[in-house]
TIRO-2110 file (N, C-alpha, C; in Angstrom, 1 decimal):
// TIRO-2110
9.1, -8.0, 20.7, N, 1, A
9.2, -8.2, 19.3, CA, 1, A
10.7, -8.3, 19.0, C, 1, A
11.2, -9.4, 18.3, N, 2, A
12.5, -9.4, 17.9, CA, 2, A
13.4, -8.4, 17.3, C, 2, A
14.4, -8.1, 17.0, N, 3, A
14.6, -7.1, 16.0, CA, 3, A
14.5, -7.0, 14.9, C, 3, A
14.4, -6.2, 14.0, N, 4, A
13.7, -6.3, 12.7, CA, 4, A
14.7, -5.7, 11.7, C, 4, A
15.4, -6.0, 10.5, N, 5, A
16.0, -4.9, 10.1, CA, 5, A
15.1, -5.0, 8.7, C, 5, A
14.9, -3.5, 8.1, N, 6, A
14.3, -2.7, 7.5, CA, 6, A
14.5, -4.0, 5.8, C, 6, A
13.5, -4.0, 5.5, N, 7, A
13.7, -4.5, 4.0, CA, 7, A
15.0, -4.0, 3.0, C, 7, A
15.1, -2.7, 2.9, N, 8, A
15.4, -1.5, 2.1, CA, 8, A
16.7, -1.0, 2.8, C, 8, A
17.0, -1.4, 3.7, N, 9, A
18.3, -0.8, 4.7, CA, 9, A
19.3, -0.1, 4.2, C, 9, A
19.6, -1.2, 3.4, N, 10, A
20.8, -0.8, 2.7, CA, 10, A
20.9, -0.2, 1.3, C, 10, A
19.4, 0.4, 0.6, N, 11, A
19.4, 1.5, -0.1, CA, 11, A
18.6, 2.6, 0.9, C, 11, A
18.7, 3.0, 1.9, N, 12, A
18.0, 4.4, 2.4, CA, 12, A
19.1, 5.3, 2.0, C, 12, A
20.2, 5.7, 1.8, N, 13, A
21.0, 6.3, 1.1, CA, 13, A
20.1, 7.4, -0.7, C, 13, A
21.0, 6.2, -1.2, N, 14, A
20.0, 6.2, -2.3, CA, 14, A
18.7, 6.4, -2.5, C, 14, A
17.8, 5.8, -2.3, N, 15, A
16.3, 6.3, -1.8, CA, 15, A
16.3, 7.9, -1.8, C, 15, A
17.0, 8.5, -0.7, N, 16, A
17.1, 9.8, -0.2, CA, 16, A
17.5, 10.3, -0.9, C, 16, A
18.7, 10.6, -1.4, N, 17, A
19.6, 11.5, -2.6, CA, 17, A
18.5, 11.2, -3.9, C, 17, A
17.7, 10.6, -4.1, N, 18, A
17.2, 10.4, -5.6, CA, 18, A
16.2, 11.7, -5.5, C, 18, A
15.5, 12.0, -4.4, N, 19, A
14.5, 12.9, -4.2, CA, 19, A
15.0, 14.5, -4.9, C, 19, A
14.0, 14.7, -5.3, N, 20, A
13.8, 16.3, -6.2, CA, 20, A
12.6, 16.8, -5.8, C, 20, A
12.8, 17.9, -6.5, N, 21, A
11.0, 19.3, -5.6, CA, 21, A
10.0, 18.3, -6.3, C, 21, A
9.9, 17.6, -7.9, N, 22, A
8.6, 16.9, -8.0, CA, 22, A
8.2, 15.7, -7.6, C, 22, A
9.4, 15.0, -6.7, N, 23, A
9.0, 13.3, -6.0, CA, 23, A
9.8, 13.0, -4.9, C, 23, A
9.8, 12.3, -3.9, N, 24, A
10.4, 12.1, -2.6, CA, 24, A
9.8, 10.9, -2.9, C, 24, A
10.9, 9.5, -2.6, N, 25, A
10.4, 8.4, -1.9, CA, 25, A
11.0, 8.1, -0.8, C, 25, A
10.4, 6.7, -0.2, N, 26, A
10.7, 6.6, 1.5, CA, 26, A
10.1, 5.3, 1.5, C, 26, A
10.9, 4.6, 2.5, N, 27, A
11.1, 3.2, 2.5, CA, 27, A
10.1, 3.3, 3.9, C, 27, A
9.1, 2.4, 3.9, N, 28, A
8.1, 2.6, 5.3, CA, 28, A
8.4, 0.9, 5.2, C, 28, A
9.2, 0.3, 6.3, N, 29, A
9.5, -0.8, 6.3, CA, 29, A
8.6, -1.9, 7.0, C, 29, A
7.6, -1.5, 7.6, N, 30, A
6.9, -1.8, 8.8, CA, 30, A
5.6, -1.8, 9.0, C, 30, A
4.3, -2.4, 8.2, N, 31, A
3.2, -2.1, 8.3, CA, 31, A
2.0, -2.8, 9.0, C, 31, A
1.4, -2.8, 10.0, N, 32, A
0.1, -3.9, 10.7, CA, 32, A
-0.9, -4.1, 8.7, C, 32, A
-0.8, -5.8, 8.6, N, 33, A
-1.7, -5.9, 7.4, CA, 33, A
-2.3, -7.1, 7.9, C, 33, A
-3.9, -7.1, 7.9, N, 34, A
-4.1, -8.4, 8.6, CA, 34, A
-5.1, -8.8, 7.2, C, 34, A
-5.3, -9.5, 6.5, N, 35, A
-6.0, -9.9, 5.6, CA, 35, A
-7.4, -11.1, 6.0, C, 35, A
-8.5, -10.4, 5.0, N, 36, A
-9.8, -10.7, 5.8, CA, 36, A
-10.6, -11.5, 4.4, C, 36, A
-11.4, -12.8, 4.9, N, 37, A
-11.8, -13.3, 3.5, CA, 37, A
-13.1, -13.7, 4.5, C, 37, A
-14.4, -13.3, 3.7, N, 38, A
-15.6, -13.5, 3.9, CA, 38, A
-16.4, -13.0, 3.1, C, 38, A
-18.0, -13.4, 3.0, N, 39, A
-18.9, -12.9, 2.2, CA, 39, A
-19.1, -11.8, 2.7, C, 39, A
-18.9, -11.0, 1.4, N, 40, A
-19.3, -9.1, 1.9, CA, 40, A
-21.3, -9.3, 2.0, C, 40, A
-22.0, -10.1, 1.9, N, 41, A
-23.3, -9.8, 1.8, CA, 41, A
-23.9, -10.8, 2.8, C, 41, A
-23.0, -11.3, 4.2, N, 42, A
-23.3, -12.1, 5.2, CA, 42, A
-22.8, -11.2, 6.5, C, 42, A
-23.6, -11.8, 7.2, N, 43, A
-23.3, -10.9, 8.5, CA, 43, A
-22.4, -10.6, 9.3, C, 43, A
-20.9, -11.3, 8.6, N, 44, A
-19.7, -11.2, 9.5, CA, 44, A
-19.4, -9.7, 8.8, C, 44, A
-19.8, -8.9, 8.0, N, 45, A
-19.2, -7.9, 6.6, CA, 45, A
-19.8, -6.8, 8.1, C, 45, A
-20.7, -6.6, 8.5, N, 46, A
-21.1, -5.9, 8.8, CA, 46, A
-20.6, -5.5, 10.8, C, 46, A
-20.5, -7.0, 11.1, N, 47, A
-19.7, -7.0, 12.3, CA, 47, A
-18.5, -6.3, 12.3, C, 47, A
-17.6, -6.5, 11.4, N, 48, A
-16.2, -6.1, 10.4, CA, 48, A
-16.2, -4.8, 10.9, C, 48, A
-17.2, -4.4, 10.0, N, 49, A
-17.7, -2.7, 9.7, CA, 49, A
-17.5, -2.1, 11.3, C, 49, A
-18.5, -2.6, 11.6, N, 50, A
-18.7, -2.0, 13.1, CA, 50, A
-17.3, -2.3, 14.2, C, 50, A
-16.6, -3.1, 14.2, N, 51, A
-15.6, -3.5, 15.0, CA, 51, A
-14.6, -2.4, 14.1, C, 51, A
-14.4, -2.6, 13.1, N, 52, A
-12.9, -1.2, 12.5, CA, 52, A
-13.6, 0.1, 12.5, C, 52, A
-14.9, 0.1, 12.2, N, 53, A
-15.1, 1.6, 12.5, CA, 53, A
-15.4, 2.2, 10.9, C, 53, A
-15.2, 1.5, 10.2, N, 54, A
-15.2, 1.5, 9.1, CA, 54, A
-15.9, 0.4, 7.8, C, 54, A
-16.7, 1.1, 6.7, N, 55, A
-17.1, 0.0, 6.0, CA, 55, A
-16.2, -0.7, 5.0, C, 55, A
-16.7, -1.7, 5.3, N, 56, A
-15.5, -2.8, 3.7, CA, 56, A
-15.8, -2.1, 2.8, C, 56, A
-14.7, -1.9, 2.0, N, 57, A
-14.8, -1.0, 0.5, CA, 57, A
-15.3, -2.1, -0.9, C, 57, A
-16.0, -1.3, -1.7, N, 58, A
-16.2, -2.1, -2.6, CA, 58, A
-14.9, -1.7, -3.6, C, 58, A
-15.0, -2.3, -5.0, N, 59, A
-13.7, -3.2, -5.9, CA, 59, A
-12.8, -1.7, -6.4, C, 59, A
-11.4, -2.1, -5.7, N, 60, A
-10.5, -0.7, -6.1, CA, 60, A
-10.7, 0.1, -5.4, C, 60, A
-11.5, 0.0, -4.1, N, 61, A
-11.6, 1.3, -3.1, CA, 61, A
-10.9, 0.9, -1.7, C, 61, A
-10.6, 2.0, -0.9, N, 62, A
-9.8, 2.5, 0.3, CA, 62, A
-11.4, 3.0, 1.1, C, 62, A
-11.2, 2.4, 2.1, N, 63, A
-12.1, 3.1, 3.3, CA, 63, A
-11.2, 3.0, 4.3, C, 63, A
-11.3, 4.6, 5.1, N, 64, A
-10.1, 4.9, 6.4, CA, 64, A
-11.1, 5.4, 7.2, C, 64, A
-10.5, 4.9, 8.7, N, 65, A
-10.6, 5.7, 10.0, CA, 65, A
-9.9, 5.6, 10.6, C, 65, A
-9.5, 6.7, 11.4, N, 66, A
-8.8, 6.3, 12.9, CA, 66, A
-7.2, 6.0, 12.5, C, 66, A
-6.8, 5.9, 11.5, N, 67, A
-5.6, 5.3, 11.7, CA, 67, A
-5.6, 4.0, 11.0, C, 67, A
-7.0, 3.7, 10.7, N, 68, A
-6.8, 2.0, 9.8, CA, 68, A
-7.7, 2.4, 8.3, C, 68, A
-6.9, 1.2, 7.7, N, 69, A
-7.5, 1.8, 6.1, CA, 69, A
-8.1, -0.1, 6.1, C, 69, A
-9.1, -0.1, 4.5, N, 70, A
-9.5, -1.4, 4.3, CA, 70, A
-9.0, -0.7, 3.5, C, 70, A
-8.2, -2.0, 2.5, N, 71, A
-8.3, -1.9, 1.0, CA, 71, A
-9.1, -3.5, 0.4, C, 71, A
-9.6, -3.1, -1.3, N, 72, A
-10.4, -4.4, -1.7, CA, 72, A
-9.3, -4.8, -2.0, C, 72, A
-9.4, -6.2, -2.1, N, 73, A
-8.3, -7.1, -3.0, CA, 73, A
-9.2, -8.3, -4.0, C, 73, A
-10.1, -8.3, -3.9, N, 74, A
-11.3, -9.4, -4.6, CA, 74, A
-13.0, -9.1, -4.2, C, 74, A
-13.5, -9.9, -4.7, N, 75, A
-14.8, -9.7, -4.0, CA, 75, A
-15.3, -10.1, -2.9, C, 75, A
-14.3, -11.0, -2.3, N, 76, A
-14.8, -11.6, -1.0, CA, 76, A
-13.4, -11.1, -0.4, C, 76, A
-12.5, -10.3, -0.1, N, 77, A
-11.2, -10.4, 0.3, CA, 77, A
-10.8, -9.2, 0.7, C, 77, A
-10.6, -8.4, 1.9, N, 78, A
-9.7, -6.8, 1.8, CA, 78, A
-8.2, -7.2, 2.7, C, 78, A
-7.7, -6.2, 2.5, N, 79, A
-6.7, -6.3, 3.7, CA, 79, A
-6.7, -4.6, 4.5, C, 79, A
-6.6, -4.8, 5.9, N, 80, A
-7.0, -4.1, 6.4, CA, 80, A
-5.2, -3.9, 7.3, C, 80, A
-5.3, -2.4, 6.9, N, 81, A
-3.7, -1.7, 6.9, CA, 81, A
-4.1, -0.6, 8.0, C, 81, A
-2.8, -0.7, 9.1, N, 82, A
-2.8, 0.1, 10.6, CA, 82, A
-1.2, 0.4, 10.4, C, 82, A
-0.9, 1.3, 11.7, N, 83, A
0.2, 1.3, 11.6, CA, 83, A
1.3, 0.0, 12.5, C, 83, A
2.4, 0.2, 12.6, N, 84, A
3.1, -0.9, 13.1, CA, 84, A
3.0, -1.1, 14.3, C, 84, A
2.6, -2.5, 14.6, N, 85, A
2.8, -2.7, 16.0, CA, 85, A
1.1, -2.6, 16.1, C, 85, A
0.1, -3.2, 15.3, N, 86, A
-1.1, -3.3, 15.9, CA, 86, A
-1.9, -4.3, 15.3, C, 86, A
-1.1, -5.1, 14.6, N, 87, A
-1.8, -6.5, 14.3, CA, 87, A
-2.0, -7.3, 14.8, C, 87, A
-1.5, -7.4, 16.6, N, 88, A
-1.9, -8.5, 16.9, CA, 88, A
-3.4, -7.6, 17.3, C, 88, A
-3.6, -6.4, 18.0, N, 89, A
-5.0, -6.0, 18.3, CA, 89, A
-5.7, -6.2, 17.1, C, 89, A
-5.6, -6.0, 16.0, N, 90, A
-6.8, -6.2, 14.6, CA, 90, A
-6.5, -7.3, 14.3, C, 90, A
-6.0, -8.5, 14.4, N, 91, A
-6.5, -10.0, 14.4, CA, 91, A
-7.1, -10.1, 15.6, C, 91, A
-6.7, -9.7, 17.0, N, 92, A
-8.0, -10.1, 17.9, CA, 92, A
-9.0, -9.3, 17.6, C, 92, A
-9.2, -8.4, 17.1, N, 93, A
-10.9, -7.7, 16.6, CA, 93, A
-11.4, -8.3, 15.5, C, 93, A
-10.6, -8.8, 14.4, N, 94, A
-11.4, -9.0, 13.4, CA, 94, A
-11.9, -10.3, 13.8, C, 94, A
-10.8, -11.0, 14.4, N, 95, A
-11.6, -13.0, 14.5, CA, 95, A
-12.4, -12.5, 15.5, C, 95, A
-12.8, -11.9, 16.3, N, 96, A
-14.1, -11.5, 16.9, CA, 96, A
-15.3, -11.5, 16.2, C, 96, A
-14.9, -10.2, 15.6, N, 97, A
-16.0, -10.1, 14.8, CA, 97, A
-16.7, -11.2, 13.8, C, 97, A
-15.5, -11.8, 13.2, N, 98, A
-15.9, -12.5, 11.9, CA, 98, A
-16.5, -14.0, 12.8, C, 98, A
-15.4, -14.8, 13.3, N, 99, A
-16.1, -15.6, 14.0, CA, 99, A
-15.7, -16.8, 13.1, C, 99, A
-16.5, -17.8, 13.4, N, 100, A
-16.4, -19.1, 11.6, CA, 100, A
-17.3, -18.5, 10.5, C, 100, A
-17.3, -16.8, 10.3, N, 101, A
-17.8, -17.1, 8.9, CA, 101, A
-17.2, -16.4, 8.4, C, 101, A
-15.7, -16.3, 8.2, N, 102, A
-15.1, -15.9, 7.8, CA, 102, A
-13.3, -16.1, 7.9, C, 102, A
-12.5, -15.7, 7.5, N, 103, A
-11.2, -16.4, 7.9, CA, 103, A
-10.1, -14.9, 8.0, C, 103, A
-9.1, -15.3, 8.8, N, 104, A
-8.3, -13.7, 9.2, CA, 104, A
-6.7, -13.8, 9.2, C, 104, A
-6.1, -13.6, 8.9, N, 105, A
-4.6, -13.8, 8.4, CA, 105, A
-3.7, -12.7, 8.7, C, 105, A
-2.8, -12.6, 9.8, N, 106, A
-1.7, -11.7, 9.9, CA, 106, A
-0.4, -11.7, 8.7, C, 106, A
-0.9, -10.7, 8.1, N, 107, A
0.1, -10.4, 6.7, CA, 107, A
1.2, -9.7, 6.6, C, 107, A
1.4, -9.4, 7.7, N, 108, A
2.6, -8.0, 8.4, CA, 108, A
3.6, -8.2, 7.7, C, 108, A
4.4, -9.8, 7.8, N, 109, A
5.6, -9.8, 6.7, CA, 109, A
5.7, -9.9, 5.5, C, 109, A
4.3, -10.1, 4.9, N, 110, A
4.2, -10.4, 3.4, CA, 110, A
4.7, -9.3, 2.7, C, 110, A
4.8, -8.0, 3.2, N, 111, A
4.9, -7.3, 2.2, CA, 111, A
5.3, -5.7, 3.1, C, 111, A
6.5, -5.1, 2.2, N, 112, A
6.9, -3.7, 2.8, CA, 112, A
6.2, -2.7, 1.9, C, 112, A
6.6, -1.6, 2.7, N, 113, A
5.5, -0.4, 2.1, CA, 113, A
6.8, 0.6, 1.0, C, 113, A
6.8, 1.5, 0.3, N, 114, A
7.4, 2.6, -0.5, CA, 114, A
6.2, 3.5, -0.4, C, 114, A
6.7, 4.7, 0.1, N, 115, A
6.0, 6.1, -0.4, CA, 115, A
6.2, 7.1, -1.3, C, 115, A
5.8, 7.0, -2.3, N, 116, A
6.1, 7.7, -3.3, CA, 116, A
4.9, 8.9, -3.0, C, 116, A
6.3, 9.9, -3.2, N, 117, A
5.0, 11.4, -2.9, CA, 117, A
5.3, 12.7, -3.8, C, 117, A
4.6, 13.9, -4.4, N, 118, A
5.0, 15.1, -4.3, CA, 118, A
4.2, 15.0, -5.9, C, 118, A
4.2, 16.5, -6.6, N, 119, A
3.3, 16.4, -7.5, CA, 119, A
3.9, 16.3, -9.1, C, 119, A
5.0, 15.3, -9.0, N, 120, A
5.6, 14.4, -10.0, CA, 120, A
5.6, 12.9, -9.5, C, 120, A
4.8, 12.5, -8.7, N, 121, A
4.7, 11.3, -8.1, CA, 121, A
4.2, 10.2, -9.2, C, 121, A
3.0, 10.7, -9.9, N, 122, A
2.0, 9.8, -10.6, CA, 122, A
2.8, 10.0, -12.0, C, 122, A
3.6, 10.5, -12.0, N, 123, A
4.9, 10.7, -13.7, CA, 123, A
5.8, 9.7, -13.2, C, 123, A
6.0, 9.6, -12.1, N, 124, A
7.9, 8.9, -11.6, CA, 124, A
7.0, 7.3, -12.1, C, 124, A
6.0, 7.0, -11.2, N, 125, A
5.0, 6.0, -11.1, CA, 125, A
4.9, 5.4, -12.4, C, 125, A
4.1, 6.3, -13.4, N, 126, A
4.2, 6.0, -15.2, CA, 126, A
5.3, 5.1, -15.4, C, 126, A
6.3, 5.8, -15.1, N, 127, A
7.7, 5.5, -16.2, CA, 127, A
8.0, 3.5, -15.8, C, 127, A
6.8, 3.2, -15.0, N, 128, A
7.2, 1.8, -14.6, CA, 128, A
6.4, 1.1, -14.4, C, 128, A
5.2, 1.2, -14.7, N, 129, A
3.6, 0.7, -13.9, CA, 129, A
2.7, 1.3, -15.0, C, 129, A
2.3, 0.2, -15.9, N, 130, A
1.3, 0.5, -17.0, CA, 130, A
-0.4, 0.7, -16.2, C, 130, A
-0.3, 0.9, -15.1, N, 131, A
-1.6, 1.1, -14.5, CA, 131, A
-2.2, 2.6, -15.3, C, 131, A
-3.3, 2.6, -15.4, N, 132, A
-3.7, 3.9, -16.1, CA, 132, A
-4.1, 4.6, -14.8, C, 132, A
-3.1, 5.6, -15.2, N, 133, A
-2.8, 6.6, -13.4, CA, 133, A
-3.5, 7.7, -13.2, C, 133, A
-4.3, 8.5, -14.7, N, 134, A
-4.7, 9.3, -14.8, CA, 134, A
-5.8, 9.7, -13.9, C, 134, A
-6.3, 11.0, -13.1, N, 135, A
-6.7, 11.3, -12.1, CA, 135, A
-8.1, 10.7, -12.4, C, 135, A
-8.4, 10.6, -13.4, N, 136, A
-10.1, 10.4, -13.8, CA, 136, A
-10.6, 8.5, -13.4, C, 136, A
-9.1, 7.8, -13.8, N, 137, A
-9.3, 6.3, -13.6, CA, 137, A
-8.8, 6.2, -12.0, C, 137, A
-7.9, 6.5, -11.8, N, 138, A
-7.1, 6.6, -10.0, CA, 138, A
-6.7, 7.7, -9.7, C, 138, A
-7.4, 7.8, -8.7, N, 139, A
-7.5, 8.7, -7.7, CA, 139, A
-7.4, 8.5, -6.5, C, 139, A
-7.3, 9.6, -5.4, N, 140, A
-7.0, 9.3, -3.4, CA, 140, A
-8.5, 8.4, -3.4, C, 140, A
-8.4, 7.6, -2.2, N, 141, A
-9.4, 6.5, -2.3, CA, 141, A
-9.2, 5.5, -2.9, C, 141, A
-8.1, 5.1, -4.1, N, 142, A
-8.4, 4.1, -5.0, CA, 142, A
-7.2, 3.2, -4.3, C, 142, A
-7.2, 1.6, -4.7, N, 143, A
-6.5, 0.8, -4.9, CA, 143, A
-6.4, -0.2, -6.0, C, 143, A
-5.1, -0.8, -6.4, N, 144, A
-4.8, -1.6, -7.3, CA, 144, A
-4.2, -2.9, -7.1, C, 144, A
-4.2, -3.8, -7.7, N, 145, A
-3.1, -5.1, -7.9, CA, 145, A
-2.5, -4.5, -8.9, C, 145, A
-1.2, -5.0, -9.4, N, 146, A
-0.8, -4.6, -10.4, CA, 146, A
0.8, -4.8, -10.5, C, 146, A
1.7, -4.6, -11.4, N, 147, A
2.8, -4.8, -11.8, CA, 147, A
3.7, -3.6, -11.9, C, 147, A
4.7, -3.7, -11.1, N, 148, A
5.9, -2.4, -11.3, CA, 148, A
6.9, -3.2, -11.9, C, 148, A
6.9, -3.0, -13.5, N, 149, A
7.6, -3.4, -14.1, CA, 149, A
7.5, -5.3, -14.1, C, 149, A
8.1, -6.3, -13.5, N, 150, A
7.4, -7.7, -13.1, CA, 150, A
7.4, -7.7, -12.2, C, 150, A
7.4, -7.0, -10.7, N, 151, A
6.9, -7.1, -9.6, CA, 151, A
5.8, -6.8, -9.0, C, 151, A
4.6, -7.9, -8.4, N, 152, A
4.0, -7.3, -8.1, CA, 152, A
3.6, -6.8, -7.2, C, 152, A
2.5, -5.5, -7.0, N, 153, A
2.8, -4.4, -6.1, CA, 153, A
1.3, -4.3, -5.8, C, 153, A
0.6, -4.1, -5.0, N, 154, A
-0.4, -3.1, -4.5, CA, 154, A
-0.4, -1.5, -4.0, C, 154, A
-1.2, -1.0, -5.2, N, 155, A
-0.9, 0.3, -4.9, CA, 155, A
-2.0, 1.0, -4.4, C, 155, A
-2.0, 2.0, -3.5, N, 156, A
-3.1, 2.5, -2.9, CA, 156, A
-2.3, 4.4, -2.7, C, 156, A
-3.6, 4.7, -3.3, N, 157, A
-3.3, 6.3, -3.9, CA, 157, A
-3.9, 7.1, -2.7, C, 157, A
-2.8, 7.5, -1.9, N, 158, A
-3.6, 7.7, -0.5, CA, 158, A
-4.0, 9.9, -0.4, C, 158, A
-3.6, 10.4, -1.5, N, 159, A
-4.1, 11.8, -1.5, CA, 159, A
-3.2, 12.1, -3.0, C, 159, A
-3.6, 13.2, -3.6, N, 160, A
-3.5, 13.7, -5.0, CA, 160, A
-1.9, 13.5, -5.1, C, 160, A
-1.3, 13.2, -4.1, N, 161, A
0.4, 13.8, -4.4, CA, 161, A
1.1, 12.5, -3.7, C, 161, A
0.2, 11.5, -3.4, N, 162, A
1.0, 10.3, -2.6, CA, 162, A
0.3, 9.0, -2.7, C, 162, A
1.5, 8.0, -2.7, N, 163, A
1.3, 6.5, -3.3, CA, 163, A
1.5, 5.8, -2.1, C, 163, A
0.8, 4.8, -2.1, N, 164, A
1.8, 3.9, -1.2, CA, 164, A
1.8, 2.4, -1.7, C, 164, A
3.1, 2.1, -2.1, N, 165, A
3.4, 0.7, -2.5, CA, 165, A
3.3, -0.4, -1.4, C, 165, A
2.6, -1.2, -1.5, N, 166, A
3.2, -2.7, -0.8, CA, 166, A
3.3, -3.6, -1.4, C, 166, A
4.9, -4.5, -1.5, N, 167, A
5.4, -5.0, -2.3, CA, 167, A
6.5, -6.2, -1.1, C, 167, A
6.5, -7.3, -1.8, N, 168, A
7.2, -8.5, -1.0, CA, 168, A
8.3, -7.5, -0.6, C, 168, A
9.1, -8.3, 0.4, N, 169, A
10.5, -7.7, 1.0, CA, 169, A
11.2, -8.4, -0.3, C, 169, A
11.4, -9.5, -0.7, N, 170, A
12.1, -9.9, -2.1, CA, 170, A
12.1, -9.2, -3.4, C, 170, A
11.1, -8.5, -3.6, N, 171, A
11.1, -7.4, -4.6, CA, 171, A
11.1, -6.1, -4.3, C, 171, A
11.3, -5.6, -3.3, N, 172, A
11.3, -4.2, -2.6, CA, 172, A
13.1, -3.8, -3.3, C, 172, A
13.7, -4.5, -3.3, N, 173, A
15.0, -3.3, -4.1, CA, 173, A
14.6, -3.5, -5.5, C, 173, A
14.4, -4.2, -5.8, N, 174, A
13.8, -4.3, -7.4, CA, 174, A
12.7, -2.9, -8.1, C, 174, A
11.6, -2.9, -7.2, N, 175, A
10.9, -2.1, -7.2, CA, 175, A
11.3, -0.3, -7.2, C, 175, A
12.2, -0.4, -6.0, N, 176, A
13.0, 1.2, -5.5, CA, 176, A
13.5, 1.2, -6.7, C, 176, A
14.2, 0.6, -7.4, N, 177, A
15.5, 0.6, -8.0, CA, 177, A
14.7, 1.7, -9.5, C, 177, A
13.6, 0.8, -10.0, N, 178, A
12.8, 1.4, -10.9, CA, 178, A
12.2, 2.9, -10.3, C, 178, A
11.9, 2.7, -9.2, N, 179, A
11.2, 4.4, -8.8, CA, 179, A
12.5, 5.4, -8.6, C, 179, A
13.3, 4.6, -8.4, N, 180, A
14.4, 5.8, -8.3, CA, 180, A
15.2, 6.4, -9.7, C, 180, A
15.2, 5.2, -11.0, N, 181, A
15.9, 5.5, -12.0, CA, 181, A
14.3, 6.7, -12.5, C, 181, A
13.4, 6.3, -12.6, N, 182, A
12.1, 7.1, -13.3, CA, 182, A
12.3, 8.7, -12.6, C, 182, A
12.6, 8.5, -11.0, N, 183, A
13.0, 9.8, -10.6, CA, 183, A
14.3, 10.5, -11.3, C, 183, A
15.5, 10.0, -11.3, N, 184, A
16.3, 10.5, -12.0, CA, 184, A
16.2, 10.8, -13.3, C, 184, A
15.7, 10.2, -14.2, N, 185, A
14.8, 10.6, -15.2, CA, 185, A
14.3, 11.8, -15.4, C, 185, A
13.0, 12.2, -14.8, N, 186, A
12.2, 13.4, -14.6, CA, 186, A
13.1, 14.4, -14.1, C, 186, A
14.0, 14.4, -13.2, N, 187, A
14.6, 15.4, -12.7, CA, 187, A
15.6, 15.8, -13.7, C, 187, A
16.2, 15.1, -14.4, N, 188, A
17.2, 15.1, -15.8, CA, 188, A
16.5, 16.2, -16.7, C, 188, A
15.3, 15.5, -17.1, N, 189, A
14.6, 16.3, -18.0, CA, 189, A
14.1, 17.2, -17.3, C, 189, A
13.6, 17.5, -16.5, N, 190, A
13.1, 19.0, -15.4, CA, 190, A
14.7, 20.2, -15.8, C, 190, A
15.7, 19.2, -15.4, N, 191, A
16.9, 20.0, -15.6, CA, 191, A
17.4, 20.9, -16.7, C, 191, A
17.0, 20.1, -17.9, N, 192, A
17.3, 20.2, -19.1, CA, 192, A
16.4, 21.4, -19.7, C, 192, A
15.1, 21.9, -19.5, N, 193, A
14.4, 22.8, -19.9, CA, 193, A
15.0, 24.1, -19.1, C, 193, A
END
């Protein structure tokens, strides 16, 4: 693999110092994303299933095993998230599986990750992302399309206290930039009381 330099490189600094006891973020520059389009109610959905170990999620849901998550993105569409360095094995499993009835796309560069975490995470999140974040609408399990401020972002709420953004490399300082002023923000006001 060639060398890679980090989307975010040159704010990991910043990134770091913005963190307080209610939010930490973290630049995860590097993610296996192979994107999957097929009828969920034809037989390749189920080959899928059985080959990740996991079932396709229905609309706004996370299904995980093992180390790989599906997220939905449409009704015929998920993208299926490992860690780095395993998309060439889950494009050779999924076009297995799927075959011609369906289509399979290595998405690795499309888009870097942000980890927003701690239990001021879904406040830092608010101050920039009109998504309704409230525990009852999103929650661990859930995913979204959606807009951080005008960039857009997919978010996937991966436990009560942690986010994970993926967002183009072209909008990834754009994006920090907003999660780190919303952090400074809350810590201001944390301060202030």
């Amino acid at each position: 693999m060639a060398d890679r330099t980090a989307p975010l490189a040159a704010m990991e600094d910043r990134i770091a110092a913005a963190a307080f006891p209610g939010a930490a973020l973290a630049a995860v520059p590097f993610v296996a994303q192979v994107g999957i389009r097929l009828d969920p109610a034809g037989p390749a959905a189920a080959r899928v299933a059985e080959a990740l170990g996991l079932p396709l999620p229905e609309a706004n849901r996370v299904s995980a095993s093992g180390g790989r998550r599906a997220l939905w993105l449409g009704p015929d569409e998920w993208l299926v998230v490992a860690a780095d360095g395993e998309e060439r094995a889950l494009v050779g499993i999924l076009e297995d599986a799927i075959g011609a009835d369906g289509a399979v796309v290595d998405l690795s560069a499309n888009r870097t990750g942000l980890e927003l975490s701690g239990p001021l995470s879904r406040d830092v999140l608010a101050t920039c992302c009109s998504l309704d974040l409230h525990p009852r609408a999103f929650g661990p399990g859930r995913c979204a399309q959606t807009l951080v401020q005008k960039a857009g972002v997919l978010i996937e709420q991966r436990d009560a206290d942690t986010f994970l953004l993926l967002v183009r490399p072209s909008f990834a300082a754009y994006v920090a930039e907003w999660l780190v002023d919303g952090m400074a923000g809350l810590a201001a006001d944390l301060a202030a009381v």
